[in-house]
C-alpha positions in Angstrom: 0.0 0.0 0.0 1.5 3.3 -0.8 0.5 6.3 0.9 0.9 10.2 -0.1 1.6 12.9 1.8 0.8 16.7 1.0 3.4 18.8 -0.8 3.9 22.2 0.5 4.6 25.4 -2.3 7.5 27.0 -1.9 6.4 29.9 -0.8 3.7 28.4 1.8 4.9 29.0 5.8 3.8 26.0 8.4 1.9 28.0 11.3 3.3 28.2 14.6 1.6 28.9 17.4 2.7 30.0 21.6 0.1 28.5 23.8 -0.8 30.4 27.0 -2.3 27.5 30.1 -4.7 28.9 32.3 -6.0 27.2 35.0 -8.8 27.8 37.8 -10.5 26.0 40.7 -13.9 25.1 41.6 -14.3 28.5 43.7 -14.6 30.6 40.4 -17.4 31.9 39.0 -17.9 30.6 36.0 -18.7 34.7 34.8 -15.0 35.1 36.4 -13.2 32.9 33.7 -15.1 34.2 31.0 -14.1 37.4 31.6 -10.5 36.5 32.1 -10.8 35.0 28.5 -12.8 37.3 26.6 -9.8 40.0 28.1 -6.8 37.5 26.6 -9.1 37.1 23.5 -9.3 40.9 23.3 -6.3 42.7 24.3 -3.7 39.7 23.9 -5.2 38.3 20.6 -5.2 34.9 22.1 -8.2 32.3 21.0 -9.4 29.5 22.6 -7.6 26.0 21.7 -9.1 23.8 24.7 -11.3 24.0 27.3 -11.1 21.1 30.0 -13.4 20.3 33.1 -11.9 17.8 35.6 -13.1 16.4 38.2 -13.8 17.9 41.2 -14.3 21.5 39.5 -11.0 22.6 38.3 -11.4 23.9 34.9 -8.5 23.8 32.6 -8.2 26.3 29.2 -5.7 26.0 27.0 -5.2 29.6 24.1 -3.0 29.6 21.4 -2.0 32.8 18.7 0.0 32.8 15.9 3.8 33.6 16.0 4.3 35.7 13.1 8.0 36.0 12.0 9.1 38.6 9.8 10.4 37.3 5.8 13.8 38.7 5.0 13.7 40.2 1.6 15.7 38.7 -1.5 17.0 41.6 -2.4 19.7 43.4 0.1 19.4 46.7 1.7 21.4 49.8 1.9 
């Protein structure tokens, strides 16, 4: 069985992402962490990756944004 994997242009960039981890107890309000993440989402430009409820009450979210890194131009500069 052969299998094929995707070819990438030349000119296409993988996205890479930072990831922030927040994490709150069972004491919150669940009006508290949405505020926290709306304010990420907002100011930050963070968006929402994960959200994770564990047992017991301790919520778990996981954001991510893009790293954008800067092309160097072909041609050089004086």
């Amino acid at each position: 069985m052969v299998s094929t994997l995707p070819v990438l242009e030349h000119n296409v960039a993988m996205v890479e992402y930072e990831y922030l981890v927040l994490s709150f107890g069972r004491e919150v309000a669940r009006g508290d962490i949405r505020r926290q993440l709306t304010e990420h989402a907002e100011y930050g430009h963070w968006e929402l990756e994960r959200t994770r409820i564990y047992e017991g009450g301790r919520t778990r979210t996981w954001l991510r944004r893009k790293i954008i890194r800067p092309r160097r131009s072909m041609s050089p500069s004086r």
